[in-house]
C-alpha atoms as an extended CHARMM CRD file, in Angstrom:
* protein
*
        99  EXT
         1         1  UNK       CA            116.6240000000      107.4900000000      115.4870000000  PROA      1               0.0000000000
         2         2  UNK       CA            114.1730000000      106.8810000000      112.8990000000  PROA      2               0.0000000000
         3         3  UNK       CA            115.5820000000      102.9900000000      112.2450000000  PROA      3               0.0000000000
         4         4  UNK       CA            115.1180000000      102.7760000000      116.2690000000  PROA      4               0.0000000000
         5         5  UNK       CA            111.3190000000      104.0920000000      116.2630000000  PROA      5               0.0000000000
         6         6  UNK       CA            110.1670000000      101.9850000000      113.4570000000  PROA      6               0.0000000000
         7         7  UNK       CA            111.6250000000       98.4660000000      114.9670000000  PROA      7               0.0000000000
         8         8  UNK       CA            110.0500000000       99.5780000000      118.2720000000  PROA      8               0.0000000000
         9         9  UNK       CA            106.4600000000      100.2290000000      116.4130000000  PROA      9               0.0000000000
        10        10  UNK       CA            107.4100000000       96.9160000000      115.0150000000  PROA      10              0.0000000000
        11        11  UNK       CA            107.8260000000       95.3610000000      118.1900000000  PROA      11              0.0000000000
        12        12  UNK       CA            105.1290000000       96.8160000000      120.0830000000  PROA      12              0.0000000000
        13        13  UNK       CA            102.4310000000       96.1360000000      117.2080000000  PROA      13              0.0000000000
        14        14  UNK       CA            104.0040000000       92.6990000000      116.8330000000  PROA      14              0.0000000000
        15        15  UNK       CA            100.2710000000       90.3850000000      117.1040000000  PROA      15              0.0000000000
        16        16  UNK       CA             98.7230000000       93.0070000000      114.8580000000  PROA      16              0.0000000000
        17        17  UNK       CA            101.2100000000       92.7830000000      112.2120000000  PROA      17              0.0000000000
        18        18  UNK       CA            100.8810000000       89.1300000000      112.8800000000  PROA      18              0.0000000000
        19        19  UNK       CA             97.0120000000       89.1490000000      112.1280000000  PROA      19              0.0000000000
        20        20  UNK       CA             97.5530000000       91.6730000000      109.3460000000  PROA      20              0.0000000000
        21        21  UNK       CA             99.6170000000       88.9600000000      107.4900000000  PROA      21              0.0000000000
        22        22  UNK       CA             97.4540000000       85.9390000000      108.0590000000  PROA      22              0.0000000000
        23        23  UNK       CA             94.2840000000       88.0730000000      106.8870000000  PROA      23              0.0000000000
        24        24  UNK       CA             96.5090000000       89.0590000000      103.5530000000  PROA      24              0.0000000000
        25        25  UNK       CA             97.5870000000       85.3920000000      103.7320000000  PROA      25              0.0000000000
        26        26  UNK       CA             93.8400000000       84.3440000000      103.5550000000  PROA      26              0.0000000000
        27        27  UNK       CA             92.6610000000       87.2430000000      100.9100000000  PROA      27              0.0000000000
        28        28  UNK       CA             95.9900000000       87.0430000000       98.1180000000  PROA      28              0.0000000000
        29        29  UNK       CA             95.7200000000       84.1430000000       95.4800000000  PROA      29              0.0000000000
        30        30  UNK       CA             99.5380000000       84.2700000000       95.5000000000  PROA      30              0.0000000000
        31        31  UNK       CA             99.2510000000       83.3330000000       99.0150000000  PROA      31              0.0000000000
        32        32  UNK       CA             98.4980000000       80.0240000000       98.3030000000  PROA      32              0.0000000000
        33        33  UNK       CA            101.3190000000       78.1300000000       99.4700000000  PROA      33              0.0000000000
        34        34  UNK       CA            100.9390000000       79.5560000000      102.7840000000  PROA      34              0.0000000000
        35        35  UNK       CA             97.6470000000       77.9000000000      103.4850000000  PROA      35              0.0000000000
        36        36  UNK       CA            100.3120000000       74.4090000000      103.9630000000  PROA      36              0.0000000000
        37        37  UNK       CA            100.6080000000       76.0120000000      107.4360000000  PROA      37              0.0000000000
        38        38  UNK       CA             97.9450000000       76.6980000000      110.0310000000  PROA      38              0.0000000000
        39        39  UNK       CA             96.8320000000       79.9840000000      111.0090000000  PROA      39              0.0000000000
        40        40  UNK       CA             98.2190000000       79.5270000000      114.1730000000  PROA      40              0.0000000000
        41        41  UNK       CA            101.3930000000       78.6690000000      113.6460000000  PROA      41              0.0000000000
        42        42  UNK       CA            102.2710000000       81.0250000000      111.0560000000  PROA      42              0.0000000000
        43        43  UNK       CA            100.9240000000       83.4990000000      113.0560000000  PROA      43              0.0000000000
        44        44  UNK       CA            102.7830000000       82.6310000000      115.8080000000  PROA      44              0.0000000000
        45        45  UNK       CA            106.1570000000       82.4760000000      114.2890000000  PROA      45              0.0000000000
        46        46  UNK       CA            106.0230000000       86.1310000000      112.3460000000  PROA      46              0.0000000000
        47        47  UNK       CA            104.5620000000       87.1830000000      115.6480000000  PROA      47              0.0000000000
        48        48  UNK       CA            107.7270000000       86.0580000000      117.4110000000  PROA      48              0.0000000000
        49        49  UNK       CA            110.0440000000       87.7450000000      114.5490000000  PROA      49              0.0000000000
        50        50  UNK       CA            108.2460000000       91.0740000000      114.8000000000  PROA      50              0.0000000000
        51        51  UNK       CA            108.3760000000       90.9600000000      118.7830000000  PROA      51              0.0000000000
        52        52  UNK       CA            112.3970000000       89.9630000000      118.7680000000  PROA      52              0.0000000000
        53        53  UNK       CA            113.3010000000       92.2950000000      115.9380000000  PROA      53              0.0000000000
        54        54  UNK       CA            115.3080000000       94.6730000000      117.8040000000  PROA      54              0.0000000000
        55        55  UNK       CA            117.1750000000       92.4200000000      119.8960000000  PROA      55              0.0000000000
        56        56  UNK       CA            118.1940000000       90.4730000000      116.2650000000  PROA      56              0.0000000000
        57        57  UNK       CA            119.1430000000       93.8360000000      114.9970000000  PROA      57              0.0000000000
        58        58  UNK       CA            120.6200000000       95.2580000000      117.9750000000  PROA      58              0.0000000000
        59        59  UNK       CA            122.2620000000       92.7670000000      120.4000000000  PROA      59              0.0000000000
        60        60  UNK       CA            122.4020000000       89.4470000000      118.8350000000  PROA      60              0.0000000000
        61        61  UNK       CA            124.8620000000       88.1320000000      115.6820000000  PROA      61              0.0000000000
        62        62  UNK       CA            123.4780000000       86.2930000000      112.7860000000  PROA      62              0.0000000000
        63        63  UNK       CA            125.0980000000       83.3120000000      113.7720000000  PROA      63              0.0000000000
        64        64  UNK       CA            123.6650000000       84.0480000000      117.2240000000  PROA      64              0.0000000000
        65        65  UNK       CA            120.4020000000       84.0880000000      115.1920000000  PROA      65              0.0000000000
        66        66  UNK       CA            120.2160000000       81.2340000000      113.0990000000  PROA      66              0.0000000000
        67        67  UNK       CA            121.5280000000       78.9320000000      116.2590000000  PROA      67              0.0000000000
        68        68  UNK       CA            118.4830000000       79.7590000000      117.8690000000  PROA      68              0.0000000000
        69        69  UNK       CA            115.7290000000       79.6360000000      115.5790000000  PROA      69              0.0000000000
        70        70  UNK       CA            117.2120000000       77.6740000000      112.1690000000  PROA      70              0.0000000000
        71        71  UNK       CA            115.7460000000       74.5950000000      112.5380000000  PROA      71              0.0000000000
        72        72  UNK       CA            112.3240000000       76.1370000000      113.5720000000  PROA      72              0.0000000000
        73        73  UNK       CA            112.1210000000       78.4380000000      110.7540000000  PROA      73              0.0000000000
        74        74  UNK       CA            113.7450000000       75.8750000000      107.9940000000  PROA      74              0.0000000000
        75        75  UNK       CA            110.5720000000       73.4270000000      108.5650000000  PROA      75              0.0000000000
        76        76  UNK       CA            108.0750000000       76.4080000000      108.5880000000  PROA      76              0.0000000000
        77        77  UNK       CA            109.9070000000       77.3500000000      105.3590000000  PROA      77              0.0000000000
        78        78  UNK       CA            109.4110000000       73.7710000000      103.8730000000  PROA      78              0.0000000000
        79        79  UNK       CA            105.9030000000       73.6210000000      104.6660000000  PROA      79              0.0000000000
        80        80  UNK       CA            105.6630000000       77.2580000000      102.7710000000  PROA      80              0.0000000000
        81        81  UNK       CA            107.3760000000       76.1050000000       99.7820000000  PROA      81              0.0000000000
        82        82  UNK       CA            105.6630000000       72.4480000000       99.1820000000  PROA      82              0.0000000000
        83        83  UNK       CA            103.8690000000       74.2810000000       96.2180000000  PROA      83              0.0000000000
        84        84  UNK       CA            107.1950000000       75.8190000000       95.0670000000  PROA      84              0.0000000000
        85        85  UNK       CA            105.8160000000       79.7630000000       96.4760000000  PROA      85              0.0000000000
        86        86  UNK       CA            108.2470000000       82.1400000000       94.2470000000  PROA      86              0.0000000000
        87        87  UNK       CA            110.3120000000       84.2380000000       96.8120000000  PROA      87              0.0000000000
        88        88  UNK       CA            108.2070000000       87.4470000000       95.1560000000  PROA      88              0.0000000000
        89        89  UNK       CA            105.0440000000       85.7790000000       96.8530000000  PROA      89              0.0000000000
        90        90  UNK       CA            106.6390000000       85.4760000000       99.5230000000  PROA      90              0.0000000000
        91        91  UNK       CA            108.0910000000       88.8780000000      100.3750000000  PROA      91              0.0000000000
        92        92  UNK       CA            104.8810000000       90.5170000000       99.0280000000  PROA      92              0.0000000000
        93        93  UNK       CA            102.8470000000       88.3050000000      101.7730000000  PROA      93              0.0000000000
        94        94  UNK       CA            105.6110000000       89.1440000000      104.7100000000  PROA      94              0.0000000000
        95        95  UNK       CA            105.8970000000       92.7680000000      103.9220000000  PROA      95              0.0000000000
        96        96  UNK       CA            104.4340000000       94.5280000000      106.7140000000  PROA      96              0.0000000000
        97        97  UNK       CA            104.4850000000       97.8270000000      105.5960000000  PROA      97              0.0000000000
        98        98  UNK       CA            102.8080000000       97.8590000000      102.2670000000  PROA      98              0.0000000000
        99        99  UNK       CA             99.1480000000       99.1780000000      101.0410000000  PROA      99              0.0000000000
């Protein structure tokens, strides 16, 4: 019940979370890679994830998953990683849920 409340806060708070990350995005000099995308398009993207989390988790298969948004996610990835970002930058920018 508790996994089922916290991806529906997640989903529900989806734009916030969204802003949340492009503001740490803006403030972290780890972040830097991220600045290869624009605002808006990063924002939109993790807003989209957070927004569709439960039906990833829930109703849809990983294949199902990567069908749908691979090729999408794979350039915003590229873009990310034109400076080389270590993946501890990275999930330290994404993380939601941290201080």
């Amino acid at each position: 019940m508790l996994t089922y409340k916290l991806v529906h806060l997640t989903e529900y708070h989806a734009d916030n979370l969204a802003a949340s990350l492009l503001r740490r995005v803006e403030q972290s000099p780890r972040a830097g890679s991220y600045r290869n995308v624009s605002p808006q398009e990063l924002k939109k993207v993790v807003s989209e994830i957070y927004h569709h989390l439960g039906t990833w988790l829930v109703n849809k298969t990983e294949t199902d998953v990567e069908l749908r948004y691979r090729q999408r996610y794979v350039d915003l990835v590229m873009k990310i990683s034109q400076r080389k970002s270590p993946s501890s930058t990275t999930l330290g920018v994404l993380a939601p849920f941290t201080a």
